[in-house]
TILOTOR-178131 format. One record per residue (C-alpha): residue number from 1; residue in three letters; x, y, z. Coordinates in pm, 1 decimal. Example, Ala and Ser with C-alpha at 12.3 -4.5 7.8 and 13.67 -1.06 7.14 Angstrom:
% TILOTOR-178131
  num  residuo        px        py        pz
    1      ALA    1230.0    -450.0     780.0
    2      SER    1367.0    -106.0     714.0
//
This chain:
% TILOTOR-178131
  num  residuo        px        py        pz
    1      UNK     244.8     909.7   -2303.2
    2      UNK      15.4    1171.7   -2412.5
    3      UNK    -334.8    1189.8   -2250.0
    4      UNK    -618.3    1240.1   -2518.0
    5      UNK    -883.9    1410.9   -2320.2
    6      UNK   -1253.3    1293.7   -2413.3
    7      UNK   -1340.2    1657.6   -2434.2
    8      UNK   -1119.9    1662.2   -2755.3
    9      UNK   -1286.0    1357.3   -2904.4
   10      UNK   -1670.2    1456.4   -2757.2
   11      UNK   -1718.4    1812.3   -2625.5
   12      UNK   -2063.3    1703.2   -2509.7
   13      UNK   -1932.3    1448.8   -2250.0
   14      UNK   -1996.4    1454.5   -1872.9
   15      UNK   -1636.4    1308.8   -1848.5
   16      UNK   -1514.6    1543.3   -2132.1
   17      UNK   -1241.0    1647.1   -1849.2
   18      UNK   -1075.2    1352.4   -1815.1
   19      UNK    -801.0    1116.9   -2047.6
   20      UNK   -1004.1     933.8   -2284.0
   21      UNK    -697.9     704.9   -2355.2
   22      UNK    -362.2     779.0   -2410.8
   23      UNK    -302.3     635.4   -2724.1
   24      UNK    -371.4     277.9   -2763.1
   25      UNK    -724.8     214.5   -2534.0
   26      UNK    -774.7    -154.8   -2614.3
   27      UNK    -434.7    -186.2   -2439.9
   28      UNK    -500.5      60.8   -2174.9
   29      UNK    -804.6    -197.5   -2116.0
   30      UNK    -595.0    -514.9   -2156.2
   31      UNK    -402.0    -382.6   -1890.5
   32      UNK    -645.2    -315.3   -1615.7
   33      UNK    -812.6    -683.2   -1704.6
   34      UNK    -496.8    -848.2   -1639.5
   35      UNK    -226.9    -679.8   -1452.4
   36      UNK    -298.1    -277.0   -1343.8
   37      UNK    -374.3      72.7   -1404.9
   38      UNK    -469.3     361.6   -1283.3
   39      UNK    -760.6     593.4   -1394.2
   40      UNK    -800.9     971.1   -1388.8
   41      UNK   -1140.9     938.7   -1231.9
   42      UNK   -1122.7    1332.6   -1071.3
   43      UNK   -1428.3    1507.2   -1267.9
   44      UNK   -1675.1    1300.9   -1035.6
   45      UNK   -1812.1    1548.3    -766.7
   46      UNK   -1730.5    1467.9    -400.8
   47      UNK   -1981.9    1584.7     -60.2
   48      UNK   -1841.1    1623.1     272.6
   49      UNK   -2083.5    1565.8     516.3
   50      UNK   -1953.2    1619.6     873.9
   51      UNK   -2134.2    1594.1    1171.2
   52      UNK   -2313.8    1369.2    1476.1
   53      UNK   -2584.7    1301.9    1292.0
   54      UNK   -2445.7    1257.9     970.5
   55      UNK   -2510.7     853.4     944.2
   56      UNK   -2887.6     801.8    1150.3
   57      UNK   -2962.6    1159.7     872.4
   58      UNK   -2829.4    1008.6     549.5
   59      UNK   -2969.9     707.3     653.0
   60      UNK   -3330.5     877.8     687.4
   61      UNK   -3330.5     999.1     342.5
   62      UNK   -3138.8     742.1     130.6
   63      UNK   -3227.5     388.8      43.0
   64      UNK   -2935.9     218.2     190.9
   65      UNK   -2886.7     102.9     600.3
   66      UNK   -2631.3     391.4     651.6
   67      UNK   -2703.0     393.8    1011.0
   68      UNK   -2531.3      22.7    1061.9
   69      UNK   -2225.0     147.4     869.5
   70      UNK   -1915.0      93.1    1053.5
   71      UNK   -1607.3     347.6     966.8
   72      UNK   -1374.3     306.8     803.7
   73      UNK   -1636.0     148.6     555.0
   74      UNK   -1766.5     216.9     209.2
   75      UNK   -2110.5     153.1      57.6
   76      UNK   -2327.5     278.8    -172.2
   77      UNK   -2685.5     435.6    -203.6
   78      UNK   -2937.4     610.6    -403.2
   79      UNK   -3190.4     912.7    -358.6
   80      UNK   -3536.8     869.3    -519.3
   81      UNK   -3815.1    1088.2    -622.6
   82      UNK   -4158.4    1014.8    -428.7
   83      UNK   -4268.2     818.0    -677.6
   84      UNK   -3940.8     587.8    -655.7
   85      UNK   -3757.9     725.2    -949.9
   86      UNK   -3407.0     717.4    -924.9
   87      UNK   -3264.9    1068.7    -882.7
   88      UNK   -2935.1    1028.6    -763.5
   89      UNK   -2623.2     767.0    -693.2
   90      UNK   -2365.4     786.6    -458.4
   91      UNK   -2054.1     605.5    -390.7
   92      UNK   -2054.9     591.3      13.5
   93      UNK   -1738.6     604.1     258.2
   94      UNK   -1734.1     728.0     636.6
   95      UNK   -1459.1     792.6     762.4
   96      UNK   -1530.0     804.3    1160.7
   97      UNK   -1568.9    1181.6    1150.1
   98      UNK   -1725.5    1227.1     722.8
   99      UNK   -1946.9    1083.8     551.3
  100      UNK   -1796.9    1138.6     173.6
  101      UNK   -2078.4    1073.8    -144.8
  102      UNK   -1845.3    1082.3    -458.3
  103      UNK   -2088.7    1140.7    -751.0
  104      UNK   -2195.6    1144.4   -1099.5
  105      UNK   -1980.5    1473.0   -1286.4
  106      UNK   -2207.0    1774.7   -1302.6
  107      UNK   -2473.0    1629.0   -1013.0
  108      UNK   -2305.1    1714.1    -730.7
  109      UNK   -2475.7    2095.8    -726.8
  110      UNK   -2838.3    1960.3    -702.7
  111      UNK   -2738.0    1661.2    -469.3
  112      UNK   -2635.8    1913.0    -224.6
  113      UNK   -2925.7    2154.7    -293.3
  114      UNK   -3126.0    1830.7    -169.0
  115      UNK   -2933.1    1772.6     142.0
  116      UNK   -2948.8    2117.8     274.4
  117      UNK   -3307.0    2150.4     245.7
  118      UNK   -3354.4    1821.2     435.7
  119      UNK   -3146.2    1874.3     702.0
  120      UNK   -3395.4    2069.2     931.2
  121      UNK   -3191.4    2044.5    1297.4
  122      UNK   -2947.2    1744.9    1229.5
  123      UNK   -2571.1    1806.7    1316.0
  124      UNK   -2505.7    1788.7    1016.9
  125      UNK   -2316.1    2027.1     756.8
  126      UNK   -2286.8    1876.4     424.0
  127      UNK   -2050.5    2112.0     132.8
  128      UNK   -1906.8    2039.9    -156.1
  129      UNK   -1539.2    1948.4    -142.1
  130      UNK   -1539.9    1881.6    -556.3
  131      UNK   -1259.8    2134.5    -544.7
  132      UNK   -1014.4    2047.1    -306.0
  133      UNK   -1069.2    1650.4    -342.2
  134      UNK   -1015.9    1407.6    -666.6
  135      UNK   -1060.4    1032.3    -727.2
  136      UNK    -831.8     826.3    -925.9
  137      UNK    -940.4     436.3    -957.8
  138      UNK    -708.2     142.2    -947.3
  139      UNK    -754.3    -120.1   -1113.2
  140      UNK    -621.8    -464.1   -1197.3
  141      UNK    -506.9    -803.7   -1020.7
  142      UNK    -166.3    -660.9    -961.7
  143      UNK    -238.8    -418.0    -806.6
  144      UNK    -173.5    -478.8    -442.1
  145      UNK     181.4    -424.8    -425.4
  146      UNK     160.0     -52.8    -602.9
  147      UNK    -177.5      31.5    -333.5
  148      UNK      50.7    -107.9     -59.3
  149      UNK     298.5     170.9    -159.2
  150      UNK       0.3     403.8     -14.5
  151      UNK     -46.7     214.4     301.9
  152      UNK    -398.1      39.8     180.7
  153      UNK    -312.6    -323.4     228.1
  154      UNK    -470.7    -589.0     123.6
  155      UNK    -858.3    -490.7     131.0
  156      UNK   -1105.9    -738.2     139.5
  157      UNK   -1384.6    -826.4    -189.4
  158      UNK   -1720.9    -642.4    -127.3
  159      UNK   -1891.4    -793.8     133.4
  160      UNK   -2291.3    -795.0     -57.8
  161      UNK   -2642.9    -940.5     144.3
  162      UNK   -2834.2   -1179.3     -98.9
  163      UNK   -3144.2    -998.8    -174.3
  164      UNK   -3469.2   -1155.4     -20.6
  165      UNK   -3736.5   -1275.8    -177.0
  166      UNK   -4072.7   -1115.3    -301.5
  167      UNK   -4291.0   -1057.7      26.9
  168      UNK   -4045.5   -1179.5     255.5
  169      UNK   -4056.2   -1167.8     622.6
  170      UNK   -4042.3    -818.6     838.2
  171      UNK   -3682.0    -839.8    1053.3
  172      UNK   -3516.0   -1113.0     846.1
  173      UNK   -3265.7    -878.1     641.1
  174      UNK   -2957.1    -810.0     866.5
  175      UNK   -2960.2    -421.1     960.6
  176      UNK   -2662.6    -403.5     791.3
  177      UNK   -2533.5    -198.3     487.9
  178      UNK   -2634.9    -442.2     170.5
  179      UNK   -2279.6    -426.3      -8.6
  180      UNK   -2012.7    -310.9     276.5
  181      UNK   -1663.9    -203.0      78.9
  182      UNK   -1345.2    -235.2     305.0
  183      UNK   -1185.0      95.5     319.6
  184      UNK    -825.9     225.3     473.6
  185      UNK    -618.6     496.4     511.3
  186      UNK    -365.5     678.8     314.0
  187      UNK       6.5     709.6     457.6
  188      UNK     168.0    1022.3     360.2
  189      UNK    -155.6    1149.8     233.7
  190      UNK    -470.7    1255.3     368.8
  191      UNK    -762.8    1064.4     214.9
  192      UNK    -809.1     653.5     212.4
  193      UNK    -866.6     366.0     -18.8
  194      UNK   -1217.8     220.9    -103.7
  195      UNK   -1230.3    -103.8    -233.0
  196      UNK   -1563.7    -158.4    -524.6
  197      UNK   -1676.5    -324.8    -756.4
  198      UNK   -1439.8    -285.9   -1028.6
  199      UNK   -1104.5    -180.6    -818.6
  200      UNK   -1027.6      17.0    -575.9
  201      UNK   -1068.5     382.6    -555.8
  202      UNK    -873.9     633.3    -406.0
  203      UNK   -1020.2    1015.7    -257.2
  204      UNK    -699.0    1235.6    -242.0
  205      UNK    -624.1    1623.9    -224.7
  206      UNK    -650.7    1696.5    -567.5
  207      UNK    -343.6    1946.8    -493.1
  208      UNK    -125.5    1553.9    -460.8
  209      UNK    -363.8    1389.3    -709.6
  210      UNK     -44.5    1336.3    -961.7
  211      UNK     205.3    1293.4    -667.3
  212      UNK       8.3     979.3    -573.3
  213      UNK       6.1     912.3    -935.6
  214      UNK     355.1     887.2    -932.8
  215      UNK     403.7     681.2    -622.2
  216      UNK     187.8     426.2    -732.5
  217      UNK     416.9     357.5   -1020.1
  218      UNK     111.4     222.7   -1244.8
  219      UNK      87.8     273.3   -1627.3
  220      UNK    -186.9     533.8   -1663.4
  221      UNK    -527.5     431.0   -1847.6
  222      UNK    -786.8     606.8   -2002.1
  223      UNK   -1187.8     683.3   -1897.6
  224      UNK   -1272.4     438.5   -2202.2
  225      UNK   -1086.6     103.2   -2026.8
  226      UNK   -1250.2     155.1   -1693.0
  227      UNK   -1575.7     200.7   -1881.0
  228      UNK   -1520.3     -69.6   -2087.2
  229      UNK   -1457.6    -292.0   -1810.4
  230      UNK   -1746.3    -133.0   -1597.6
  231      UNK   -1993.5    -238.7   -1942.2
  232      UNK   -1853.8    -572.9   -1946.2
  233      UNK   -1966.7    -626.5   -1579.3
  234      UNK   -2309.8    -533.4   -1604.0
  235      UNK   -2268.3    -229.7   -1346.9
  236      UNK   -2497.5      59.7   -1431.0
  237      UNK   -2412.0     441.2   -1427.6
  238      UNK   -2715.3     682.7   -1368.2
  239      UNK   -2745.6     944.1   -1666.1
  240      UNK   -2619.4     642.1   -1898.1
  241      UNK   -2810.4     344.7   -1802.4
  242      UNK   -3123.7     508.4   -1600.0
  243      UNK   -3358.5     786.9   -1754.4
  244      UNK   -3632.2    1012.8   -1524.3
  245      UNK   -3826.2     710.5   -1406.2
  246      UNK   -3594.9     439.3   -1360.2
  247      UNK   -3677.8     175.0   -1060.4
  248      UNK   -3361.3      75.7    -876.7
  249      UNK   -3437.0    -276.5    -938.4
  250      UNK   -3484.7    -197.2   -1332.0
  251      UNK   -3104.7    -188.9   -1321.1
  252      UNK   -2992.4    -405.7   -1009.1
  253      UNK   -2911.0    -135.5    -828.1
  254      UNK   -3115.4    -345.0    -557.1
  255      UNK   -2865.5    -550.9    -383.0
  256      UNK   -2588.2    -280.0    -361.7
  257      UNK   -2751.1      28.2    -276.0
  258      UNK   -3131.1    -100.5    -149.5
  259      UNK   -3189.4    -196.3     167.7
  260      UNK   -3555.7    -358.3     169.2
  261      UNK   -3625.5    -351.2     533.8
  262      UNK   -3524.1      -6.2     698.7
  263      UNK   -3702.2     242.6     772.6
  264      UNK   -3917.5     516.6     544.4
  265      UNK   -3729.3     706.8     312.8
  266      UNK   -3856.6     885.9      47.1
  267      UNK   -3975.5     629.7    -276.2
  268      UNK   -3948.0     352.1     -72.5
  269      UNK   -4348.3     226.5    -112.5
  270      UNK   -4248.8     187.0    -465.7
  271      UNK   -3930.2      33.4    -405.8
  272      UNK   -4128.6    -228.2    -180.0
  273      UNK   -4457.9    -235.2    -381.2
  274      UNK   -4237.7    -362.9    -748.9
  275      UNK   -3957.9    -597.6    -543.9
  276      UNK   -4296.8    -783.5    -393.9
  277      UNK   -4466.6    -807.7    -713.7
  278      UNK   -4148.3    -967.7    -831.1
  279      UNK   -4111.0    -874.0   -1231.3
  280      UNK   -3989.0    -488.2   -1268.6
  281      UNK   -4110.0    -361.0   -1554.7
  282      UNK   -3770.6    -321.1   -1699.2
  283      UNK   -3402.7    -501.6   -1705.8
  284      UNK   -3071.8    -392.8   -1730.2
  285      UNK   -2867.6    -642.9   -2018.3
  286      UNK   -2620.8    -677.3   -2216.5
  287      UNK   -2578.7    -669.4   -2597.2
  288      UNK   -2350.4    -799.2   -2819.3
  289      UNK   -2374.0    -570.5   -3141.6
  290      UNK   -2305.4    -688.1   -3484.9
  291      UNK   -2207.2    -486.0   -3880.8
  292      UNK   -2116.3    -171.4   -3658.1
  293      UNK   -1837.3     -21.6   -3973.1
  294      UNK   -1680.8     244.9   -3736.3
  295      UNK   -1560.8     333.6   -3370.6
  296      UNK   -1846.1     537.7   -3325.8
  297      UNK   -2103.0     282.1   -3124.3
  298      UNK   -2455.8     425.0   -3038.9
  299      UNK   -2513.1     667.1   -2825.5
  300      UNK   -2645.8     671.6   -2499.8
  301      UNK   -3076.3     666.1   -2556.8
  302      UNK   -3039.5     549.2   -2868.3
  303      UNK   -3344.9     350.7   -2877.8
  304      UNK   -3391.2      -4.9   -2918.7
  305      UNK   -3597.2    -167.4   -3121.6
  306      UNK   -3736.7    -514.1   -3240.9
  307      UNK   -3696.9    -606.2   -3659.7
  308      UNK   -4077.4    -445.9   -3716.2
  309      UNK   -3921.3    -139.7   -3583.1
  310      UNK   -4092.7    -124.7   -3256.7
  311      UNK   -3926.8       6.4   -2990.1
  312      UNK   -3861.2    -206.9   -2690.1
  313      UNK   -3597.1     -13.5   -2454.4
  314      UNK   -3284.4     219.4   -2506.7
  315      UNK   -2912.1     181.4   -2540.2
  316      UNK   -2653.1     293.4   -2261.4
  317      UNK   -2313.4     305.4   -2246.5
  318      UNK   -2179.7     136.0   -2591.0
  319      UNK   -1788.3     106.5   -2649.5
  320      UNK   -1519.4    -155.5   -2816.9
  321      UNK   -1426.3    -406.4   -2549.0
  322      UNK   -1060.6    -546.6   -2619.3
  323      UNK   -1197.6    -912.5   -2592.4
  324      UNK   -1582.0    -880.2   -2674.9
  325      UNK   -1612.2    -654.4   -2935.3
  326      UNK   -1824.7    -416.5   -2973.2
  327      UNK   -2079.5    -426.9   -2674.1
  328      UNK   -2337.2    -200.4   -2499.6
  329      UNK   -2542.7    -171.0   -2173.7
  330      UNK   -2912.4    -177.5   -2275.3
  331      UNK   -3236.3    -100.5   -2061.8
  332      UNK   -3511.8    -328.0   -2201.3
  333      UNK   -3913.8    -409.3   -2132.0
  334      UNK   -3900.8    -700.8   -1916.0
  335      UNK   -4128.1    -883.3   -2193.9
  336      UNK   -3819.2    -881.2   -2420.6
  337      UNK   -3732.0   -1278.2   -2443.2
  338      UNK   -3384.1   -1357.1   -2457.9
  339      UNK   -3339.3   -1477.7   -2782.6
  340      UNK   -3503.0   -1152.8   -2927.4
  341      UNK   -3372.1   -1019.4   -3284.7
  342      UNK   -3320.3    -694.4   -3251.5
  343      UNK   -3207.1    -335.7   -3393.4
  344      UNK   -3004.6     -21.0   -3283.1
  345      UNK   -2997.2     171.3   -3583.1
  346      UNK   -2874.6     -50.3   -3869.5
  347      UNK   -2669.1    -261.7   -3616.3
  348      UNK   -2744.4    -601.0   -3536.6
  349      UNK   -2816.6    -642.6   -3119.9
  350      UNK   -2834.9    -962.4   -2936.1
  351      UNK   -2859.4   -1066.1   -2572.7
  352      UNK   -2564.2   -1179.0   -2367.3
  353      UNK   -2755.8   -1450.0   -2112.9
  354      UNK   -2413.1   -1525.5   -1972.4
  355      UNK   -2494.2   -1367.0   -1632.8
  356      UNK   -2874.7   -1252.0   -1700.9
  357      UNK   -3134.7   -1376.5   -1478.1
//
């Protein structure tokens, strides 16, 4: 099959490295819904951060309870601005010796920038590894037998903490990571498995990136199925469905990479000050769009508006969905009522309340 690279189709693209499809993407989506795939996930940007004091550090200037993680064991967190703005989102994985942060493509430059000028005297030495590692995802419900090929096993679901309650009680969150992701290691290659949200992700030398590829034994699919079924599951990506002053709990980023009862990081009197007032001012939803006449759904911060034209929130990621249609992530003022008739562009939007609270 020939790989159609989403630089080809959208220059512009963070992941214009990477297949867009390769050939026929409402199959390639098919697929990972109900058997398995693998994705060329290798333009994100991976940090290596070795050292003692790599977890109790992180910990002290992230939102998530990194010091309670136990290795091998994944997680996720977020850095904020000082007002509480979310600034960046990593995907989190110790190993027992390195902490690894995959990232966003293109932020992994100015994530680092941040860590070195926090580290003061920690044993710590965070560096970019974006060259020498890569991350392919797996997904799918067949996909056991191909990961045990690797060595990974069977790895447990995400293990996520129920968030509290507004102005709930001091010490009764566990000191735990919020979402804990069962990781493992690799035979015949160095890296490990990471079991998410969506699949299960794999950090390799990107020297054996197609070696594993080929082990695995999985029909390849494009960037466009794993976003599709990353849209259809209400999972946010920053850059897509966050702008400058996005809260974490705008787009319920709370439960997975929050922890609400640790100790000060930087943003977290926002963080605390919005979860006890109980409404953030925005929500993450999404939208069911109707008389789109092309391919071409709207683009990222394409605004979103009521029938008067007044604009009530912006679009994120928008795509086809093989059993949906055509769909988008939207970030919305929480006064938007569900049943709201509204615009993006000419097209027709309405609210999924499926899974919505």
């Amino acid at each position: 099959m020939t790989a159609v690279l989403v630089g080809s189709l959208d220059p512009g693209s963070p992941d214009a490295p990477v297949p867009a499809h390769y050939g026929d993407p409402l199959r390639e989506q098919r697929t990972l819904a109900t058997t398995a795939g693998v994705v060329d996930r290798s333009h994100r940007g991976v940090l290596a951060v070795p050292g003692e004091d790599r977890l109790t550090w992180l910990n002290s200037i992230t939102t998530q309870e990194l010091a309670a993680l136990a290795p091998p064991q994944g997680t996720e967190t977020l850095v904020l601005s000082p007002h509480g703005h979310i600034e960046h989102h990593a995907l989190v994985t110790d190993d027992g010796a390195t902490t690894w942060l995959d990232v966003e493509p293109g932020t992994a430059p100015a994530l680092l920038d941040f860590l070195q000028r926090m580290r003061f005297l920690m044993r710590v030495e965070p560096a970019d590894a974006s060259a020498d590692w890569a991350l392919l995802s797996v997904l799918g419900p067949d996909s056991a037998a191909a990961l045990s090929i690797l060595g990974a096993g069977m790895l447990q679901e995400p293990d996520l903490i129920a968030v509290p309650g507004p102005k709930f009680a001091a010490g009764s969150v566990a000191h735990i990571p919020t979402s804990r992701y069962a990781v493992s290691r690799l035979d015949g290659f160095d890296g490990w498995a990471r079991r998410g949200r969506l699949g299960v992700d794999l950090l390799v030398p990107r020297a054996a990136r197609q070696d594993v590829v080929d082990r695995l034994g999985l029909p390849p699919a494009g960037i466009w199925a794993y976003e599709a079924l990353r849209v259809a599951a209400r999972i946010p990506r920053l850059g897509f469905e966050s702008d400058h002053r996005t809260l974490p709990s705008e787009v319920d980023w709370t439960q997975v990479a929050v922890h609400l009862d640790k100790g000060c990081y930087r943003g977290q009197e926002t963080v605390a000050r919005v979860h006890n007032l109980g409404r953030p001012p925005r929500r993450l939803v999404l939208l069911h769009l109707d008389g789109v006449t092309s391919d071409h759904p709207p683009a990222p911060g394409t605004p979103v508006t009521t029938v008067d034209g007044r604009q009530v929130g912006y679009a994120g990621t928008g795509l086809r969905h093989f059993e949906l249609g055509m769909i988008a992530l939207a970030v919305l003022k929480r006064s938007v009522p569900d049943g709201a008739d509204l615009r993006i562009g000419d097209t027709t939007a309405a609210i999924d309340t499926g899974a919505d609270d």
